[in-house]
Every structure is written in structure tokens, then in C-alpha cells.
DRENVO-9040 format. One line per 4 residues: number of its first residue (from 1); their letters; for each residue x, y, z of C-alpha. Coordinates in steps of 0.1 Angstrom, whole numbers, padded with zeros to 4 digits. Layout:
NUM = A = X,Y,Z  ...
This chain:
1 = XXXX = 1879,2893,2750  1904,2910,2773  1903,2891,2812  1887,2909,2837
5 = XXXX = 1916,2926,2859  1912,2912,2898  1903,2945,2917  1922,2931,2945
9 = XXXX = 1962,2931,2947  1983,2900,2945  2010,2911,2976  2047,2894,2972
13 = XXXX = 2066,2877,2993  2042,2883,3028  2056,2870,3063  2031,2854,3085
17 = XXXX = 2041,2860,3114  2007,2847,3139  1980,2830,3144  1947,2851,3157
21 = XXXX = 1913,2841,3168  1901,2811,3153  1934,2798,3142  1939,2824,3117
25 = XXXX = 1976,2829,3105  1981,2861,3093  2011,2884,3084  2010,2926,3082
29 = XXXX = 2013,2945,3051  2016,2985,3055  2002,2977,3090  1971,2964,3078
33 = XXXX = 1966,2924,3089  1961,2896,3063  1946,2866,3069  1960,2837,3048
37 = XXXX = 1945,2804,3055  1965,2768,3057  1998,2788,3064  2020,2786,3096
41 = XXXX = 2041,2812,3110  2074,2815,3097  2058,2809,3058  2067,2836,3032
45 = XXXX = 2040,2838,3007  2027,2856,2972  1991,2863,2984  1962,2872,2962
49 = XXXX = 1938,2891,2985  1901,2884,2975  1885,2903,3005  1895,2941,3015
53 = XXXX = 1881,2957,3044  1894,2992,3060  1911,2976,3089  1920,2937,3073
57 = XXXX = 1922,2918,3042  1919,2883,3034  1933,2858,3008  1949,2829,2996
61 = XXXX = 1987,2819,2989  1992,2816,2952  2032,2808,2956  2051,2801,2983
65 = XXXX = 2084,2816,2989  2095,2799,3015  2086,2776,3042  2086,2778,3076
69 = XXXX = 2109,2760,3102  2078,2748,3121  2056,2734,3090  2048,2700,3091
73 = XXXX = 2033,2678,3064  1996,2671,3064  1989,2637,3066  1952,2636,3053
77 = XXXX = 1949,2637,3013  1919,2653,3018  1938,2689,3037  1929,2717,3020
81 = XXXX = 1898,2708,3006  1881,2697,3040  1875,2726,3064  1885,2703,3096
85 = XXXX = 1918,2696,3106  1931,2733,3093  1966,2726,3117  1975,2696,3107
89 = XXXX = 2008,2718,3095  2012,2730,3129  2033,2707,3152  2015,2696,3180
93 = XXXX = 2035,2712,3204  2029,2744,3188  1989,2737,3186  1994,2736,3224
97 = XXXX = 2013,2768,3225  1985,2789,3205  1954,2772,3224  1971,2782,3257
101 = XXXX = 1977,2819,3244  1942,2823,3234  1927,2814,3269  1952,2841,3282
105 = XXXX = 1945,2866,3254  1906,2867,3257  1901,2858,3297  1925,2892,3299
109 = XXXX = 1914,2911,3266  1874,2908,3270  1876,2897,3308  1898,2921,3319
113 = XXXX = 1900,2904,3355  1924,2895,3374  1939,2862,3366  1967,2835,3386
117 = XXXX = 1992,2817,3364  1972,2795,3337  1984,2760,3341  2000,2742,3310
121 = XXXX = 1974,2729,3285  1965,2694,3291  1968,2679,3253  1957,2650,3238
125 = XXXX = 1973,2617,3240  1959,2605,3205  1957,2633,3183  1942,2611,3149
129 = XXXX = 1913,2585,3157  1899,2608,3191  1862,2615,3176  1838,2590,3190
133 = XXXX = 1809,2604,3164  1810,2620,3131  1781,2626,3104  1785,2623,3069
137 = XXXX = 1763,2638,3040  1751,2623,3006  1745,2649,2976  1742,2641,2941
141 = XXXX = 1767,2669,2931  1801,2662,2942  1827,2691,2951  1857,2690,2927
145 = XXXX = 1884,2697,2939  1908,2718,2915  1939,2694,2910  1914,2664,2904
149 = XXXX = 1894,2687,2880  1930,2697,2860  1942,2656,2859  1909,2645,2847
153 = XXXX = 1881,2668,2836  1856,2635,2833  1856,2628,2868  1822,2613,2887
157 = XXXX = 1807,2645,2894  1774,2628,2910  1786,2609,2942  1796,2620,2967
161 = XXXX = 1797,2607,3007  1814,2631,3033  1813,2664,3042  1801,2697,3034
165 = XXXX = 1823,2723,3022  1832,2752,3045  1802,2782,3036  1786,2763,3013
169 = XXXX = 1754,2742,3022  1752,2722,2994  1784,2711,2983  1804,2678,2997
173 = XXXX = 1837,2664,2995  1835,2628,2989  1863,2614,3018  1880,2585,3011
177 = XXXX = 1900,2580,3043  1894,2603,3073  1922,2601,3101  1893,2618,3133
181 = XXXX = 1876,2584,3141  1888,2544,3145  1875,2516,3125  1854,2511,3115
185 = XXXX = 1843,2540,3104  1860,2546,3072  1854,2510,3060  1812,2517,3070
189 = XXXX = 1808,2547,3050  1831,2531,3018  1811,2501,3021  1774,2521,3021
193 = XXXX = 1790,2545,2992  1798,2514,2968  1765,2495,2980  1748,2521,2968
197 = XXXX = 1763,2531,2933  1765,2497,2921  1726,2497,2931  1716,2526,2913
201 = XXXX = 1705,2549,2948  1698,2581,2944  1713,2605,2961  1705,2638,2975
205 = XXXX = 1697,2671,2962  1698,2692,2988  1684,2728,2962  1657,2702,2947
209 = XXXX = 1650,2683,2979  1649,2647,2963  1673,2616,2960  1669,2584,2987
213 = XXXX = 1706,2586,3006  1710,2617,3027  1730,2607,3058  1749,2584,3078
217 = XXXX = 1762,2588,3113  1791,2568,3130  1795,2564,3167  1821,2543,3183
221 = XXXX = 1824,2539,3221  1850,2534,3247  1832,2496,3253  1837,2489,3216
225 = XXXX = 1802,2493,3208  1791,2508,3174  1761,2525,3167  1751,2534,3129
229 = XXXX = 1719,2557,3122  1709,2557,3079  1689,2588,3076  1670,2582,3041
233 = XXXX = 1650,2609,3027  1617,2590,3023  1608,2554,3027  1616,2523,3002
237 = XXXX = 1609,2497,3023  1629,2475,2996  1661,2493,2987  1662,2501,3028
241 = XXXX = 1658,2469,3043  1686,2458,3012  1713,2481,3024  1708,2476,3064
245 = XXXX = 1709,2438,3061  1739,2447,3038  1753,2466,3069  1741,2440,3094
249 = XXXX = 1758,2412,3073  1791,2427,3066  1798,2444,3098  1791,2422,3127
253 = XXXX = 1810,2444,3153  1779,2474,3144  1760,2466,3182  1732,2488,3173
257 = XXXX = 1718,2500,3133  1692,2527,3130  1672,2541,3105  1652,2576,3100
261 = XXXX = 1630,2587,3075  1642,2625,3075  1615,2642,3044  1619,2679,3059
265 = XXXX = 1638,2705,3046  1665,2702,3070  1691,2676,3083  1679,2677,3118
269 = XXXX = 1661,2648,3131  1658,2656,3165  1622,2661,3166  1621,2629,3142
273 = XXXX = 1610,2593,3155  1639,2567,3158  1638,2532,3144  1660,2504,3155
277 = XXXX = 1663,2479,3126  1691,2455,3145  1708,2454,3178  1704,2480,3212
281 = XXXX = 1690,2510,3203  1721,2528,3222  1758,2524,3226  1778,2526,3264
285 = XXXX = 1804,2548,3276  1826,2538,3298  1842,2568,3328  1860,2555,3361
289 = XXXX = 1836,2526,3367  1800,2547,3355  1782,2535,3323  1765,2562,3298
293 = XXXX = 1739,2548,3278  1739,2569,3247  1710,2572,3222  1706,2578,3186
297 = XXXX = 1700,2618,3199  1723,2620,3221  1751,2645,3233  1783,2632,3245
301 = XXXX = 1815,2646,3245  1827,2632,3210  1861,2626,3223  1859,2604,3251
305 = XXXX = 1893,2601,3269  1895,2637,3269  1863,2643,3282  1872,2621,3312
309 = XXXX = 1903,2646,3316  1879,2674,3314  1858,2660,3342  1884,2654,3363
313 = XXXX = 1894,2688,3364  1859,2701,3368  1855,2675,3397  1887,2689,3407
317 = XXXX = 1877,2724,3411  1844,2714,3423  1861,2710,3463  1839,2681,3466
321 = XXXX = 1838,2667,3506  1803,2645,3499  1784,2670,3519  1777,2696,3489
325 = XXXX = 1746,2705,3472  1753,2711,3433  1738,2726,3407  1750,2709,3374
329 = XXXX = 1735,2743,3348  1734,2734,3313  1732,2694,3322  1731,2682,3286
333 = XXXX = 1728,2642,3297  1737,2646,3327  1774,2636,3321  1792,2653,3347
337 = XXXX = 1764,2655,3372  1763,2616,3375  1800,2615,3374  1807,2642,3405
341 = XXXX = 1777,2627,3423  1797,2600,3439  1815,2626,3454  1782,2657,3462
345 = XXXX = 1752,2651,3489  1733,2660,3459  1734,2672,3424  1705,2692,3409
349 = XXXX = 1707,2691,3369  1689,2715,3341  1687,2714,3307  1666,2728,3279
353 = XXXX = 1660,2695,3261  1635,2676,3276  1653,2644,3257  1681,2649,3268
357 = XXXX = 1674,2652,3306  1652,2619,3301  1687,2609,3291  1702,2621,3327
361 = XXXX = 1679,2603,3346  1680,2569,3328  1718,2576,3331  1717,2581,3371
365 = XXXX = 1691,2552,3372  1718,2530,3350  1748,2537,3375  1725,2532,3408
369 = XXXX = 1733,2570,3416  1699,2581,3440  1715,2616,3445  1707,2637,3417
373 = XXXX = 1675,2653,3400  1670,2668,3365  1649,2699,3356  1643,2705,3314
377 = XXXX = 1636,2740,3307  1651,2775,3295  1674,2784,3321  1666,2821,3328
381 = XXXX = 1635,2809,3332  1639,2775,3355  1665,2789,3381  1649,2811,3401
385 = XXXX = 1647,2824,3436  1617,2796,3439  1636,2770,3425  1669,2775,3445
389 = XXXX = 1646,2781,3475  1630,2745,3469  1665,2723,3458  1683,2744,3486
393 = XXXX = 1713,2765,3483  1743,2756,3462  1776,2750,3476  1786,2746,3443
397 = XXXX = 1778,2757,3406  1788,2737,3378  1783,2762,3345  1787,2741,3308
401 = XXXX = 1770,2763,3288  1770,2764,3250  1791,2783,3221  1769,2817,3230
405 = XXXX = 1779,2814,3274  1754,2823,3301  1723,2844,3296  1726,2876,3317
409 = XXXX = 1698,2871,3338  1713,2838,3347  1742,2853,3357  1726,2872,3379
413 = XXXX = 1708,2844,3397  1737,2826,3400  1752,2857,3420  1726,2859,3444
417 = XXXX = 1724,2822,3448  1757,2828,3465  1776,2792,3456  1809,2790,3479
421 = XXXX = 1826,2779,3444  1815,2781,3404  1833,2760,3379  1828,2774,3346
425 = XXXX = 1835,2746,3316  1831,2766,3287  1845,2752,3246  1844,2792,3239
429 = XXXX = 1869,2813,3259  1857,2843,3246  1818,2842,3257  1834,2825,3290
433 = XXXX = 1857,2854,3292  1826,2879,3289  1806,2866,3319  1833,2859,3341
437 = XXXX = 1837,2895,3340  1798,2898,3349  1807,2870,3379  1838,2888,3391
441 = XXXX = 1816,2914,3407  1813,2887,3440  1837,2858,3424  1877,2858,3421
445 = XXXX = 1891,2836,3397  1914,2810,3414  1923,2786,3391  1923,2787,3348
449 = XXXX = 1926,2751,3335  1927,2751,3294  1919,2713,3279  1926,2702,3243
453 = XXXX = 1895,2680,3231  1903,2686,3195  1938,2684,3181  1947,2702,3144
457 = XXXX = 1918,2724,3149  1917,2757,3171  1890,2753,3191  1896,2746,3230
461 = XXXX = 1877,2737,3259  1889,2758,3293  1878,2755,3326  1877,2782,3355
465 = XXXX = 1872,2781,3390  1861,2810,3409  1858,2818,3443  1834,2841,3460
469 = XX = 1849,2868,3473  1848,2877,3515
């Protein structure tokens, strides 16, 4: 039987010659834009398009031509199969340069306000081992990759321990070594992984729902402590206890080991109870003399000496004199609300998850900070006329909103509120770019601040201060 002709072309010798929104390189052909991932700009490649659309196509380099000046070699074994890390062929410098032009491009593309000079990207002075937490998945079907598949069609095809496959939900790339997060991480989850072949665990299926092992989360802190949650997908008191004391016995530096019984059709455990099998049932976080206590459930800024960077700048913009009233909006745990309260006559946080504004308070509590109070709720529906009219009026909001930004009608509450100064942390230019726009109706925007929390990938935090208008 004849092979089935690809309906899409195979284009020769393509120049990229960018890199778009969300690190995309791309190059032109008869001035339509291709997107070709895990190439850098300067590459010539033979592309063989497998997505065509009337104004882009998409595909994948089959040969290349020629390299570029500015392509550096991957050093994870695991680049290209792993959908983290994507520019780790980008020099860092040049990481830097992109992450700056896309604050520029979308505050003045989707903004469209009127901007100062953006000062210089502050980067990251460790660029491998900055993730303080990362979550790896178990699956009973392991994603082969194609040059291990060619060298040896009789591969293990059922374990697998690491993490899912970009788009696809139920395929995982066993990781051997992973370069995001310090010892000892990788040693923990190559330890559980042979622990649990040798003993004949199942694990899981994520299309049939079954199998034991479903996940294993790592968090390392700034104080040294490690914290290790086993999420098993029903309870064996027997084979459990085995591999924690396992865990326990061979990694004396792990300060705190939890287990969950997860039997839901989903990996979130948020809403699931917490057992502490050994140790504190949280790790510390150490910022400029505070102590975080961070839980099992807990957010935190996953990398930590950036974060502090981050805060600075926020506090920095903030204008604090010590005789400010703040409103911390999107709290989370109350991170940077206990960490600008030194400086504020009071902070007022909110947060839509109850736990994690039980977490702000045991946090202010922890650090002896008697200035700030915490509100969980939806925030177009907590800050109101009422509630600023019982916290009294800001001198200052602090905005850290999620991917998505600010509702509208929190936008608008935060304009008749009236704040003297709103610092805007956002990790997604774009939406931040959108509501500034909303906000620069009474509020000029003084000062744009980008921040680099997560080298080799294109995602960048950026903060704004604005200034209300006379």
C-alpha cells in the first residue's frame, strides 16, 4: 500500500528570525509566520508544517541547515522531550533580552498607555537548582521517546516517574536527572521509583483509574528543610507504611514526610485531608529576618531568592513611610503582606482560599507582626464600598492577581477607593497590560520593573507602579 501523502508542505531551508508570545521562534514564509519549536533565532531549518491556519502555520524542524550564532547546547538529556526548560538553547543573556521586549511589546500593544523607560530585567543569579517545589507523576504507561524507541524497541514501557507530556494528560516522561531543584530531589524520586519496582507497586492508570503510586511532591526551603508529600491512590496500610519508613530511613535530611490517600478522579488534593507520617507537618522560609511556615497546601513563590527580589521591588514601589494603610488584594499566604508590614500602619489581606488565608494569619502570628488582617472570599465580592468603609481608605494597593488579572468590577472598586499608589505584581504581562489600561483612566504608570523567576522558560513576572493622577 502506497504511504499516505502529508497534506501539509515540508518548507526548505526557513530562517527564524524571532521569538513571539510565549517563547515561540518563528521565521516568515511568503509573509505568512511559522512557528517552529526548540529553535533559536539565527537557525536555518527544513520544516514540516503539521498545522495550517489562514494567517500562521506550525511545525517541526526535520533537518537543520544551519545553526545559529546564538544557540547554546542543552544541558538536560531530557530537552526536547520535556515541555519545561524550552530555552535552554537560548543564552541567558538573550532570555533576558526577549523577557524584557515582551513587557514592552504587550504593556504598549494591549495597554496602549503611556509608559517611562522600563528598567533592565533583574535575572536570576542561579539559573539550574531555583525551584523550591516540583510534583512528579506515576503512570503505568511510560512515554517513549523516539531515539530510545529506534536503539531499543524492548524498552520498559510500564514505569514511569516524572512528568506529563505537553497536551497530553496521560502520558509521562520518566526523568532521570532534572537540573530545576537541589538535592535532594533527584536522589528522593530515584530512590521511590526503584523502591517501588523491585517491590512490585502498581502504578497509575490515569484512563482506568487504578494502580497504588500516583504522586510525589518535593519541597526544599531556604532553612534546608525538606518536605515530601506521597499521594497514593487508595490505602495499603502495608506497602505505605514500607515505603515511608523506607523514605524516613534513607533520607534523614527529609524534616517533614506526608502521605494522602487521593481516590478521585483528579490529582488535586486540596480539598483532601493531610497526614503527617514523620517530622513537622510544614517546612520554613526564610526573607530578611521573617519566617514562612509552609504547609503541605501551600502557595509560595517556588523560587525563593527571586521572590525576595520581587518583594523588594514591590516594597519598593509601595512608598512605605510606616504610616500607610494597605490593601494586600489577591493575598495568597499572605507573603508580601507580612513582609511590607514592618514597614505599613496596617496591611489588610484578601484571598479566595480560606486555607490559604488561615495560612496568613498563622504566618503574621509566627513573625509577631500585630498589624495586618486577612479577609477569604471572592474579590468582586469582598471589596466593597462597605468593606473599604470599615478597614479605612488605602494609601496603598498591592494587586498579585493570578494568570487571568483583575476582575472588572474590581477594577473598578479599586478606582473609587482612590489609593495614592497601586503596585501591580502580575506573572502575565498581557492580562496586566489589559487592566492597567482599565486603571489608567485616574492612574499614570511611573515605574515598569520586569523580574525573571524562571530562567529557560518564557514566562516572566513584572511589576508596575502607578500613580494617581492630580
Amino acid at each position: 500500500m502506497a504511504r499516505k501523502k502529508n497534506k501539509y508542505p515540508l518548507i526548505e531551508g526557513l530562517e527564524i528570525i524571532d521569538v513571539a508570545a510565549e517563547g515561540k521562534a518563528l521565521g516568515k514564509y511568503n509573509d505568512v509566520v511559522v512557528f517552529v519549536p526548540f529553535t533559536v533565532p539565527g537557525d536555518i531549518v527544513d520544516v514540516q508544517i503539521c498545522n495550517k491556519r489562514r494567517r500562521f502555520m506550525e511545525g517541526y524542524v526535520v533537518r537543520y541547515v544551519k545553526y545559529s550564532q546564538f544557540r547554546e547546547q542543552p544541558f538536560c538529556g531530557h530537552y526536547g522531550d520535556c515541555g519545561g526548560c524550552k530555552w535552554q538553547n537560548l543564552p541567558y543573556d538573550k532570555q533576558l533580552e526577549y523577557k524584557q521586549r515582551q513587557v514592552k511589546d504587550q504593556l504598549t500593544r494591549i495597554g496602549k498607555v503611556e509608559l517611562p523607560e522600563i528598567s533592565p530585567i533583574i535575572g536570576s543569579e542561579n539559573i539550574r537548582y531555583y525551584r523550591n517545589k516540583l510534583e512528579f507523576a506515576f503512570s503505568d504507561k511510560r512515554w517513549i521517546p523516539y531515539k530510545e524507541l529506534e536503539n531499543n524497541p524492548e524498552v520498559d514501557r510500564e514505569h514511569a516517574l516524572g512528568f506529563h507530556i505537553t497536551g497530553m494528560f496521560d502520558k509521562i516522561l520518566d526523568i532521570e536527572q532534572c537540573y530545576l531543584q537541589r538535592e535532594p530531589s533527584n536522589a528522593i524520586r530515584n530512590a521511590v521509583k526503584e523502591f517501588t519496582k523491585e517491590r512490585g507497586y502498581s502504578y497509575y492508570d490515569v484512563r482506568n483509574h487504578d494502580g497504588f503510586m500516583r504522586n510525589i511532591v518535593i519541597r526544599t526551603a531556604s532553612s534546608g528543610d525538606v518536605m515530601v508529600i506521597v499521594v497514593f491512590a487508595y490505602e495499603d496500610r502495608t506497602k505505605r507504611e514500607e515505603l515511608l519508613d523506607f523514605l524516613k530511613e534513607r533520607f534523614p535530611e527529609i524534616t517533614s514526610l506526608i502521605y494522602i490517600i487521593n481516590d478521585k478522579l483528579n490529582d488535586s488534593y486540596g480539598d483532601l485531608p493531610v497526614n503527617c507520617y514523620y517530622g513537622k507537618d510544614y517546612i520554613v522560609e526564610n526573607m530578611e529576618g521573617l519566617r514562612f511556615k509552609v504547609g503541605p497546601k501551600s502557595f509560595y513563590q517556588t523560587n525563593s531568592e527571586q521572590a525576595y527580589e520581587l518583594y523588594k521591588v514591590t516594597r519598593e514601589f509601595a512608598g512605605l513611610t510606616g504610616n500607610e494603610v494597605v490593601y494586600d488584594l489577591y493575598t495568597g499566604t499572605g507573603t508580601i503582606a507580612n513582609f511590607v508590614a514592618l514597614r505599613a500602619k496596617k496591611v489588610v489581606g484578601v484571598e479566595y482560599v480560606p486555607e490559604a488565608i488561615e495560612d496568613a494569619r498563622e504566618n503574621s502570628a509566627f513573625n509577631h507582626i500585630g498589624n495586618t488582617v486577612f479577609y477569604a472570599g471572592d474579590m468582586k465580592d469582598v471589596l466593597n464600598d462597605a468593606f473599604i468603609e470599615e478597614n479605612g481608605k488605602p494609601d496603598v494597593i498591592i494587586l498579585d492577581p493570578p494568570r487571568t488579572g483583575i476582575h472588572e468590577e474590581v477594577a473598578e472598586t479599586v478606582l473609587r477607593a482612590a489609593p495614592r499608589r497601586i503596585v501591580y505584581v502580575s506573572c502575565n504581562p498581557a492580562t496586566q497590560a489589559r487592566d492597567v489600561a482599565i486603571l489608567d483612566r485616574d492612574y499614570k504608570v511611573e515605574k515598569v520593573q520586569p523580574v525573571d523567576m524562571f530562567p529557560h522558560t518564557h514566562h516572566v513576572e513584572n511589576v508596575v507602579l502607578l500613580l494617581r493622577r492630580e
